[in-house]
C-alpha positions as CSV (number, residue, x, y, z in Angstrom):
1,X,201.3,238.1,164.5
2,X,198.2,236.1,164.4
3,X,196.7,235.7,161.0
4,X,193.2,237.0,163.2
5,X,195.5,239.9,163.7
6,X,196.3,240.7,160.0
7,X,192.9,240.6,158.9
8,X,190.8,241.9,161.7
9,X,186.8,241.6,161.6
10,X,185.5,244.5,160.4
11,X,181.1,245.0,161.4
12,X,179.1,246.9,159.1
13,X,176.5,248.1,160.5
14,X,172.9,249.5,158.4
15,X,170.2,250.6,160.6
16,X,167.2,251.1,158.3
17,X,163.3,252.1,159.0
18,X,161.4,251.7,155.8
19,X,163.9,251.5,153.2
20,X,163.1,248.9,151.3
21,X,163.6,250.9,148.2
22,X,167.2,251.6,148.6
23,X,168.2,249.1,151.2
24,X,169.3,246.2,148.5
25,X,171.7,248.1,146.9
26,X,173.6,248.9,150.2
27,X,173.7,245.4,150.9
28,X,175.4,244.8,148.3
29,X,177.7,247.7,148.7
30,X,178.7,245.6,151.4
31,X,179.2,242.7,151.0
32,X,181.2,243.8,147.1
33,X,183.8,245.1,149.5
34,X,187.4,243.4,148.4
35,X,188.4,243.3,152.1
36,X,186.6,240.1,153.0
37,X,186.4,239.6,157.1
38,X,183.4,241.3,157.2
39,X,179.8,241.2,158.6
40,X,176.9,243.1,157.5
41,X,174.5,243.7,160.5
42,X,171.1,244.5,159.5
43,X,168.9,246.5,162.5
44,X,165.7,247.2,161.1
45,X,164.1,249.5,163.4
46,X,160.3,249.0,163.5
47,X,159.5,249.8,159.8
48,X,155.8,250.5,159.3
49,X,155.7,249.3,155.4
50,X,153.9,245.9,155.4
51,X,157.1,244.2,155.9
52,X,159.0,245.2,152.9
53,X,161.8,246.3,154.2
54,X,162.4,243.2,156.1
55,X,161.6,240.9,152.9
56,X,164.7,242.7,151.5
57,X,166.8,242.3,153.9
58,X,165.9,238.6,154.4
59,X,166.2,238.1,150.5
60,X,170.4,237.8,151.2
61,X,169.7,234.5,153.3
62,X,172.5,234.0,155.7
63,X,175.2,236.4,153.6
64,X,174.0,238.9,156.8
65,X,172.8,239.1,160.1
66,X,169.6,240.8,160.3
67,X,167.6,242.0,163.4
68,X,164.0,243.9,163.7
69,X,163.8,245.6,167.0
70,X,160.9,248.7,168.0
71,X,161.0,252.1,166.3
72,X,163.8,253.9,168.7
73,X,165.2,256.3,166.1
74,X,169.0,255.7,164.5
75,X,170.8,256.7,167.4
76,X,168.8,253.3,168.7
77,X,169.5,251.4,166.1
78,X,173.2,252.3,165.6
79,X,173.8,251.4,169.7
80,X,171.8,247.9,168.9
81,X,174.0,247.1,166.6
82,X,176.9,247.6,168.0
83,X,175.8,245.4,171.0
84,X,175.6,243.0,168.7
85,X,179.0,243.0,166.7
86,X,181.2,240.9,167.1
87,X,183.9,242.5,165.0
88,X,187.5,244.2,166.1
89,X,186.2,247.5,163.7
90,X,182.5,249.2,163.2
91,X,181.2,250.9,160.1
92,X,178.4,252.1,159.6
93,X,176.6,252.4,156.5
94,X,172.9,254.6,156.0
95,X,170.3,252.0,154.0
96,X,170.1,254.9,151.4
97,X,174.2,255.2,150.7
98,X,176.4,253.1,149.3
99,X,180.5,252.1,149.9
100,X,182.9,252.1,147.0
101,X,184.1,248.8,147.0
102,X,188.3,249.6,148.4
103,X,186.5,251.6,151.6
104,X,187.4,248.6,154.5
105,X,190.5,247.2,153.1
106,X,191.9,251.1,152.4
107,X,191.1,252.1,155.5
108,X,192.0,249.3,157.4
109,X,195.2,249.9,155.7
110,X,195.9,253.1,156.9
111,X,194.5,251.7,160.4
112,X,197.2,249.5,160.9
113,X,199.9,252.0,160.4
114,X,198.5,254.9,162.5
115,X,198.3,252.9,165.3
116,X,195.0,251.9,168.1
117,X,192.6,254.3,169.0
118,X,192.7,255.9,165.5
119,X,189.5,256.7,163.7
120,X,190.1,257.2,160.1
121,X,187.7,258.8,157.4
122,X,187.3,259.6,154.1
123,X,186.1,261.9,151.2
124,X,182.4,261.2,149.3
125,X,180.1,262.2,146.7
126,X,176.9,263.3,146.8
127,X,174.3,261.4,144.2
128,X,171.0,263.8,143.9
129,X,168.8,261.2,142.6
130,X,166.2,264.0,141.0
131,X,168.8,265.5,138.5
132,X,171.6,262.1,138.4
133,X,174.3,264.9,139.5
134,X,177.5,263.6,141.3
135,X,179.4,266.0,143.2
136,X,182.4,264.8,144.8
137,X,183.2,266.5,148.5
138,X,186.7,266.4,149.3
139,X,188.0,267.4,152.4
140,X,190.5,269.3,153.6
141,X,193.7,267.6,155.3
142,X,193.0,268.5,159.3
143,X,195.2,267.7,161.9
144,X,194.2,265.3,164.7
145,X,194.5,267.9,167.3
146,X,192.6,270.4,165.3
147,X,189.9,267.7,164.4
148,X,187.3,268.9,167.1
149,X,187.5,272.7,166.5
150,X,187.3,271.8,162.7
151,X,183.7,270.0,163.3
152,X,182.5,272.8,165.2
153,X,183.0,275.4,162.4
154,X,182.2,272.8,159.7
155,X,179.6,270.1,159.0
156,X,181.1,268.6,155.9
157,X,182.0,265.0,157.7
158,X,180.3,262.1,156.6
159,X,179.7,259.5,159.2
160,X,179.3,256.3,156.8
161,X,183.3,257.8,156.1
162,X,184.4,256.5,159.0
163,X,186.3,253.4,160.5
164,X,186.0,253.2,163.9
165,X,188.0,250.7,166.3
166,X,186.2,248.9,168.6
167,X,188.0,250.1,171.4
168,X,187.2,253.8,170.8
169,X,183.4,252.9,171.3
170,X,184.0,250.9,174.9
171,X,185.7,254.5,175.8
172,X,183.1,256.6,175.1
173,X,179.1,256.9,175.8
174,X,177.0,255.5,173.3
175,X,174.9,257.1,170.5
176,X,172.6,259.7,172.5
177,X,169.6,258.3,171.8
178,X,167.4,261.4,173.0
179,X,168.8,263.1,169.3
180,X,167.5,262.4,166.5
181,X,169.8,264.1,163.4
182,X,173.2,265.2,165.5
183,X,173.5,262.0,167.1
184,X,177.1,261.3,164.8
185,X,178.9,264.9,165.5
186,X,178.1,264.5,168.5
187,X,179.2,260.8,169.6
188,X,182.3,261.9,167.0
189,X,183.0,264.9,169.5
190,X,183.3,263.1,172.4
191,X,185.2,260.1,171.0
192,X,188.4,263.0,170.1
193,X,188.6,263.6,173.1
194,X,190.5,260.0,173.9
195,X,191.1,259.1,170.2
196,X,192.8,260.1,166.9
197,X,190.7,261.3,163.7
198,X,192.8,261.0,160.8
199,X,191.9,261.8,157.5
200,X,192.6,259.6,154.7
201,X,192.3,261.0,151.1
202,X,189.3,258.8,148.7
203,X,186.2,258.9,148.0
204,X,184.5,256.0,149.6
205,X,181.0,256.8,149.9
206,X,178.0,257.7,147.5
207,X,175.7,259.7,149.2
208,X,171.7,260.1,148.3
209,X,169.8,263.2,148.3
210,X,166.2,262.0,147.7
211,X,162.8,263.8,148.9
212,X,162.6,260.5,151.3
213,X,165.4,261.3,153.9
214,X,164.7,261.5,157.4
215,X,166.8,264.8,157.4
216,X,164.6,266.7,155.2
217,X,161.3,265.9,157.0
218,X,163.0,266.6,160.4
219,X,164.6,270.2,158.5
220,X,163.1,271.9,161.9
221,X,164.7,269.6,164.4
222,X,167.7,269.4,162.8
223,X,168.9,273.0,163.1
224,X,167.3,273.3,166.9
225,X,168.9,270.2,167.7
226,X,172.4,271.6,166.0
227,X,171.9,274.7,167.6
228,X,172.1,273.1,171.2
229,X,174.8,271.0,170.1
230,X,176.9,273.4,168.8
231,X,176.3,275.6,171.5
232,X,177.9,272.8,173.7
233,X,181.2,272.2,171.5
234,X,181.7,275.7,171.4
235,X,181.9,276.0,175.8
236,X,183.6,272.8,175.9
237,X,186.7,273.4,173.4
238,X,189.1,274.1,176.0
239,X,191.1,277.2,176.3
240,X,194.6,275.5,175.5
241,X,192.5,273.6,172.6
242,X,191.3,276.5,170.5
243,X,194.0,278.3,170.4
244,X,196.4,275.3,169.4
245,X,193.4,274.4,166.8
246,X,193.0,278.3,165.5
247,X,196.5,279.6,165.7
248,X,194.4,283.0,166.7
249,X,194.3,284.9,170.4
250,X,191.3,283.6,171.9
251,X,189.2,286.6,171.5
252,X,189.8,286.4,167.6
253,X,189.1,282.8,167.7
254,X,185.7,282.7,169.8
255,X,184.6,286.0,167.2
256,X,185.1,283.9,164.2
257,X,183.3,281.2,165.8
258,X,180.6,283.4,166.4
259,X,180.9,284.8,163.1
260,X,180.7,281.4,161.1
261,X,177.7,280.4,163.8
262,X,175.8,283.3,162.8
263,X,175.9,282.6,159.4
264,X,174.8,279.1,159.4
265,X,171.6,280.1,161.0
266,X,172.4,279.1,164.8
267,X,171.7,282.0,167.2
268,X,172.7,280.0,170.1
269,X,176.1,278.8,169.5
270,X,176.7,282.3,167.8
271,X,175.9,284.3,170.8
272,X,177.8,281.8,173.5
273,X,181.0,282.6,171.4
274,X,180.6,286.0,171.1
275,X,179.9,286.1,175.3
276,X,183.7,284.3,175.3
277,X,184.9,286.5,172.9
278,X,184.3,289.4,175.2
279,X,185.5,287.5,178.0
280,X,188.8,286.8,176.5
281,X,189.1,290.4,175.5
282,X,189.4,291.7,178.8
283,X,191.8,289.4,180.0
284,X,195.5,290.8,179.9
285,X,197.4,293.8,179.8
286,X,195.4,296.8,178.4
287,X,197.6,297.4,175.1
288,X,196.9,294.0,174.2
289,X,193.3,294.3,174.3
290,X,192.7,297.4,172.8
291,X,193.3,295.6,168.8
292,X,191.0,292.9,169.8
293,X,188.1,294.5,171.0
294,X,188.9,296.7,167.8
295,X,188.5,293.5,165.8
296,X,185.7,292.0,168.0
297,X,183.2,295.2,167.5
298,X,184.0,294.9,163.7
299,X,182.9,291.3,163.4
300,X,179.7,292.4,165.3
301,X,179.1,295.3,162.5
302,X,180.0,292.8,159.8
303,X,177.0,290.4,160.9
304,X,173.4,292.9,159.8
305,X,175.7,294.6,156.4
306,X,174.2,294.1,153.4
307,X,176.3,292.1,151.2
308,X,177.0,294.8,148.8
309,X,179.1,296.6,152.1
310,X,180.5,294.0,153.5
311,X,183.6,293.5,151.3
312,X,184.4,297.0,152.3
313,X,184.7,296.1,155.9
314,X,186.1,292.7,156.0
315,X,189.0,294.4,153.9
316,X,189.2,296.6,156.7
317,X,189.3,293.9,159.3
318,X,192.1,292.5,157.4
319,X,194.3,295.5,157.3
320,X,193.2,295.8,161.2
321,X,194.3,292.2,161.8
322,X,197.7,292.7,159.7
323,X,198.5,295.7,162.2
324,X,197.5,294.1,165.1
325,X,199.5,291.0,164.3
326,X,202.7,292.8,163.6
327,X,202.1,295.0,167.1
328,X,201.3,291.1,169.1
329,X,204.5,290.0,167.5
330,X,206.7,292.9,168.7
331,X,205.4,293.0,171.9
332,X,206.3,289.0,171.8
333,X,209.5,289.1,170.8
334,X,210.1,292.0,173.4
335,X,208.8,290.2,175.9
336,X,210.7,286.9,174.7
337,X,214.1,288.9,175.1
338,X,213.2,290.6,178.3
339,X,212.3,287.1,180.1
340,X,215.4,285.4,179.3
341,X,217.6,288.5,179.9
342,X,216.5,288.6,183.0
343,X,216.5,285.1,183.5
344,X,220.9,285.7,182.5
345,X,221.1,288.6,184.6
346,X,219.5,287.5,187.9
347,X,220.7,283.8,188.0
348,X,216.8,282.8,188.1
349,X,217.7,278.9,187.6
350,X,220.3,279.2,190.5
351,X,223.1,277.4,188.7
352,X,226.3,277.2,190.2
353,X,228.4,276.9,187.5
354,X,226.7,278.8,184.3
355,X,223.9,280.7,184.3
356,X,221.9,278.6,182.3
357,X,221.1,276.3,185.3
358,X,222.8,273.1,186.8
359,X,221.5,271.5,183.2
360,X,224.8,273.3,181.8
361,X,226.8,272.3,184.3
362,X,230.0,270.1,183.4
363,X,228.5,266.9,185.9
364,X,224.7,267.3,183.5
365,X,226.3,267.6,180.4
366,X,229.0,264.6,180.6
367,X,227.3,262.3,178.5
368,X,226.4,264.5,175.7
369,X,230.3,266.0,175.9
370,X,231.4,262.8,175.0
371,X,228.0,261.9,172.2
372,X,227.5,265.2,169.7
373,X,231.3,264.9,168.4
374,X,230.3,261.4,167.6
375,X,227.0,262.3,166.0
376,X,228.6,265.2,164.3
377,X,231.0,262.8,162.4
378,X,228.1,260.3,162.1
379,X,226.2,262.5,159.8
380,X,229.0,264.5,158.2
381,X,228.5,267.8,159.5
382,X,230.9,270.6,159.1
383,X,228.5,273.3,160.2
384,X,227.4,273.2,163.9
385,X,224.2,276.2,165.0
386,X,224.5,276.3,168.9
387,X,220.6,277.2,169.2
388,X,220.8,279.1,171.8
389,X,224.1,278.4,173.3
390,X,223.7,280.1,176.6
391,X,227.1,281.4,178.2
392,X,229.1,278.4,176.7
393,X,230.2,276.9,179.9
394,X,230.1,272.9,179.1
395,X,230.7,273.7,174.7
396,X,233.7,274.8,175.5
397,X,235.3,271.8,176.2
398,X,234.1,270.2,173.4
399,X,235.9,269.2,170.6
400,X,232.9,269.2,167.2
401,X,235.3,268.6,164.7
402,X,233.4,271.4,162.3
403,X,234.6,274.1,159.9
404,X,232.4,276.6,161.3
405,X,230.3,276.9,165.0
406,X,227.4,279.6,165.2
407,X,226.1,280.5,168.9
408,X,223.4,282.1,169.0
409,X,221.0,283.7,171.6
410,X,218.4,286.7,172.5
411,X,220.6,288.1,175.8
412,X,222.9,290.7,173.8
413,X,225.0,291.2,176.8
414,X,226.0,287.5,177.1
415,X,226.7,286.9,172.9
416,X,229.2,290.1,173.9
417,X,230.9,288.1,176.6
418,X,230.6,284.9,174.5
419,X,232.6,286.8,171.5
420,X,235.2,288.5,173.5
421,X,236.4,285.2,175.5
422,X,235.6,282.6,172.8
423,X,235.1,283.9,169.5
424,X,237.4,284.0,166.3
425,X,237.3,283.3,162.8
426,X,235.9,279.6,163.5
427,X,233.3,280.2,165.9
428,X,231.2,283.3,166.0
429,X,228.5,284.5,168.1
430,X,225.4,286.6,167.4
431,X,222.3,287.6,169.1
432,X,219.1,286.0,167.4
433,X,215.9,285.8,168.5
434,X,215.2,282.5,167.6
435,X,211.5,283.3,167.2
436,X,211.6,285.6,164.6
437,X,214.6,286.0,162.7
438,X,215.9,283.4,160.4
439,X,219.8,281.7,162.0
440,X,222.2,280.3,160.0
441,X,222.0,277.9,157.9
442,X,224.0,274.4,159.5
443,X,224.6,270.9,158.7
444,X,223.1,270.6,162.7
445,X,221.1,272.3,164.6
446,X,221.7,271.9,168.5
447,X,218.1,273.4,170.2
448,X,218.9,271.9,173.7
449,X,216.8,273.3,176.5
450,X,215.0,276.2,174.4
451,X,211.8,275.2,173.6
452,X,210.8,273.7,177.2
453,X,210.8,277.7,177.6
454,X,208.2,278.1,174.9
455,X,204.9,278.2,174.4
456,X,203.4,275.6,171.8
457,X,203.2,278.7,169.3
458,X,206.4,280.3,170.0
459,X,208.3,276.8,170.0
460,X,206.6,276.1,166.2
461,X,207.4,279.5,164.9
462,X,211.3,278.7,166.3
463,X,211.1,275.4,164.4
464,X,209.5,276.9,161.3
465,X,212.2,279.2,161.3
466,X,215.4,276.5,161.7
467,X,213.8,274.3,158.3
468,X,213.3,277.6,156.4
469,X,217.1,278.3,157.3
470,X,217.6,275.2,155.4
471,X,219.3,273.6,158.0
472,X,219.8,269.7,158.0
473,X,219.4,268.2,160.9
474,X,218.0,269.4,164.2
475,X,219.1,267.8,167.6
476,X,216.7,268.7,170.5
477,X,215.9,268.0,174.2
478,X,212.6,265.4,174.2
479,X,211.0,263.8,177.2
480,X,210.7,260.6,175.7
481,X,208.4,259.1,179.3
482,X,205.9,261.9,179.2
483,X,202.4,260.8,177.7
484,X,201.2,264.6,177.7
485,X,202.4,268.2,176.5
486,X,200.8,271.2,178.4
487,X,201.3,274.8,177.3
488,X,203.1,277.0,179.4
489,X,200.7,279.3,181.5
490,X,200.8,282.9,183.9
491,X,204.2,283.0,185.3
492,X,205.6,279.0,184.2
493,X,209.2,279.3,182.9
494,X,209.3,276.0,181.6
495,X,207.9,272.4,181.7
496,X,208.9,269.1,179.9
497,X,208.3,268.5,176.3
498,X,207.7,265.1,174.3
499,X,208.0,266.3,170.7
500,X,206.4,262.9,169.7
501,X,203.2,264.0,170.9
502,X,200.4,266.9,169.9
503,X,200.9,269.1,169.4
504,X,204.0,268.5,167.7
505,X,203.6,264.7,166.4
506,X,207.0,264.5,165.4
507,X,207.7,260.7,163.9
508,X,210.8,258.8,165.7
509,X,213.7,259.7,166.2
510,X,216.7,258.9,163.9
511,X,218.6,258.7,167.5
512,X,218.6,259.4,170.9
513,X,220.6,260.7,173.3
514,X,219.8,259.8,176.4
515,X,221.9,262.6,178.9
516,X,221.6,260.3,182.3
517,X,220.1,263.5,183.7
518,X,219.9,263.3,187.8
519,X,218.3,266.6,188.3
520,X,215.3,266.7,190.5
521,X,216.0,263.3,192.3
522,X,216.0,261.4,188.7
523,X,212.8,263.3,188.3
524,X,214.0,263.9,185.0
525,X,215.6,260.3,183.6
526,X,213.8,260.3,180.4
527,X,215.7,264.0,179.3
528,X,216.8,263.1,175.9
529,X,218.5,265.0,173.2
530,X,216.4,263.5,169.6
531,X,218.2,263.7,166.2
532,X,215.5,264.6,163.4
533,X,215.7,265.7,159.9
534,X,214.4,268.8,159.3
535,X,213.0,268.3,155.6
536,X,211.0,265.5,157.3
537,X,209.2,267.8,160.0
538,X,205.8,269.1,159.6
539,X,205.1,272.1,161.5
């Protein structure tokens, strides 16, 4: 590694229009920082104040690169200078703000382990220059796949937070220079789409509340403009997106959306998510609907109450929401059991040898025959959970060298084969449903070809439930080839799984298994089995 590569440019970028007040002391911000490969890049864009603003910029000599260009607005002067850095990373920094001195080099930091195409920001206090107040904002941890659903309901990010590699701007548009206080959430919106946002805890930004900033003499603007905008984030978070993001049914979702819009002042946005709310609520089977357009005309009531009733009724929606989520989970985990029962009883993966498809087959299980005793002794199991273990065609013949084997699965009538034929006092089977009752506890976990069945929720809600069995280790299938996770949909049984990737972002593997799969033409070569500890996954 290049010593260019260990300490990266990093472009700082102040657009400023008549700020000659405030704009020394963010210069100096700057250029204090103790990460030292940077540039500050002054755009001063067409101030109208007899040239003060440029006689304090020019007052730091050559310590910064300054430009004057027409009045174009900061979305303007944010896109000029970043024409004109020359840096590997852009931050940009308001001529009324200042950075704690740590922000590049802690940031960068973090940069450099999370990887390219990572934006990472921060937390910041808010100076009000009229009373001295500081209040710190610190924000909650959000995860990268819930980052754009998270700015849609909130507008607590600060854009001077943020570090942003080069190479996320060349993927994306520009600044829209056409608005003039949303341009930020909305260039940030668009970038998430193709990169990371990752938050990293620290407070590296003092911002300024004075009776000069732009925001408050554009008030007006601002909450039209954020109105439109918002309106647009909340039609383009995808379907598979919101729900990952909100953990709700999309009708839910969309309400609270509407909900939170309606209380921020923007009609707009608030009424497009309440059209999708309805939408989604007369999708699917009827006794599904009926709690959420129960819960959907509440929310609507809940909007004109006074506050004095509205305590009342949002404890009412809770007890609503309770009962409706305990009926959504029984229906699931009927449904859950009725799919793979008949999946056992009608042979619906056509395997010639098991039931559980030519995947259990003695030929497609060779490799891992001959690997999971070896693994077993590796990490010292004596406790072996066979999650779900199907009808034991290719375990049989394997030797784990444990004290005690559990098999479980949801199809009662194959654990009551599996006992008869195979069980005794070592190795017992029992019928589980994996997604909501807790298993046995195990040194190992084996969860081979379960959650490729799965939807994203259903698969976390399996895994929550193995690392709350306080299980050790889990072994599961991974795609380690695939770049992309879909969510099953309609009538898919299955579909490939890299648990690397959202929304699972589980870290490397301790091993892999690769099983020399030759299903589907070699279609499948990258079928791995991935050792992880469970006290080390994040679900």
């Amino acid at each position: 590694m290049t010593a260019d590569q260990l300490t990266p440019l990093v472009s700082i970028v102040i657009p400023v229009y008549n700020g000659a007040r405030y704009l020394g002391e963010a210069i100096r911000s700057a250029l204090g920082q103790t990460y030292r490969n940077i540039e500050v890049v002054v755009v001063n864009d067409g101030s109208s104040d007899a040239g003060q603003t440029e006689a304090a910029a020019l007052s730091f000599g050559d310590r910064i690169r300054y430009y004057y260009k027409p009045n174009g607005h900061v979305a303007s002067a944010l896109n000029f200078g970043i024409r004109h850095m020359r840096g590997e990373y852009f931050s940009w920094l308001s001529h009324d703000d200042l950075y704690g001195p740590n922000k590049i080099e802690t940031q960068l930091g973090a940069a450099a382990l999370l990887g390219p195409k990572t934006v990472v920001y921060g937390d910041y206090q808010i100076l009000d220059e009229a009373t001295q107040v500081v209040t710190p904002v610190r924000l909650d941890h959000v995860a990268a796949e819930r980052f754009r659903y998270w700015i849609t309901l909130t507008s607590s990010l600060h854009g001077c937070t943020l570090l942003i590699p080069k190479v996320c701007l060349d993927a994306c548009d520009p600044f829209n220079e056409s608005l003039r206080t949303t341009q930020d959430y909305d260039m940030w919106f668009r970038m998430a789409k193709c990169c990371r946002f990752v938050h990293v805890p620290g407070i590296v930004v003092t911002s300024r509340h004075h009776a000069e900033q732009g925001t408050r003499a554009l008030r007006d603007v601002a909450v039209t403009e954020s109105d439109r905008l918002l309106t647009g984030f909340v039609s383009q978070l995808s379907r598979d997106e919101l729900s990952v993001a909100s953990g709700e049914r999309l009708s839910t979702a969309y309400a609270k959306i509407a909900s939170s819009m309606r209380r921020r002042g923007f009609a707009g946005a608030s009424d497009t998510a309440l059209n999708l709310a309805h939408a989604a609520c007369r999708e699917g089977p009827l006794l599904r609907r009926i709690p959420a357009v129960l819960e959907l005309v509440l929310i609507q009531w809940l909007q004109p109450l006074s506050m004095r009733a509205r305590p009342a009724l949002a404890a009412a929606i809770g007890r609503l929401r309770a009962g409706a989520a305990r009926a959504r989970r029984a229906l699931e985990v009927a449904d859950v059991k009725r799919k793979f029962s008949e999946f056992y009883r009608d042979n619906v993966f056509g395997g010639h040898e098991s039931r559980s498809g030519e995947g259990s087959s003695l030929e497609q299980t060779a490799t891992i025959r001959e690997q999971i005793p070896k693994l077993v002794k590796a990490i010292g199991a004596t406790s072996f959970l066979d999650a779900p273990c199907g009808d034991f065609n290719w375990m049989q013949y394997v030797d784990l060298g444990v004290e005690r084997y559990f098999g479980i699965d949801v199809v009662e009538e194959l654990i009551a084969r599996n006992q008869r034929r195979y069980g005794n006092e070592y190795r017992q089977f029992v019928c589980i449903n994996l997604i909501d009752d807790l298993p046995p506890a195990a040194d190992l976990v084996l969860c081979r070809d379960c959650l490729v069945h799965l939807s994203f929720k259903q698969a976390k809600r399996v895994l929550d439930n193995f690392k709350r069995s306080r299980s050790r280790y889990l072994l599961t299938t991974t795609f380690v080839g695939r770049g992309e996770n879909v969510d099953l949909k309609g009538r898919d049984v299955w579909r490939t799984l890299n648990l690397e990737l959202p929304p699972f972002n589980f870290d490397k593997p301790l091993k892999l298994i690769n099983e020399n799969c030759t299903e589907g033409g070699g279609a499948y070569s990258d079928k791995c089995l991935g050792l992880w500890r469970l006290s080390d996954l994040e679900v």
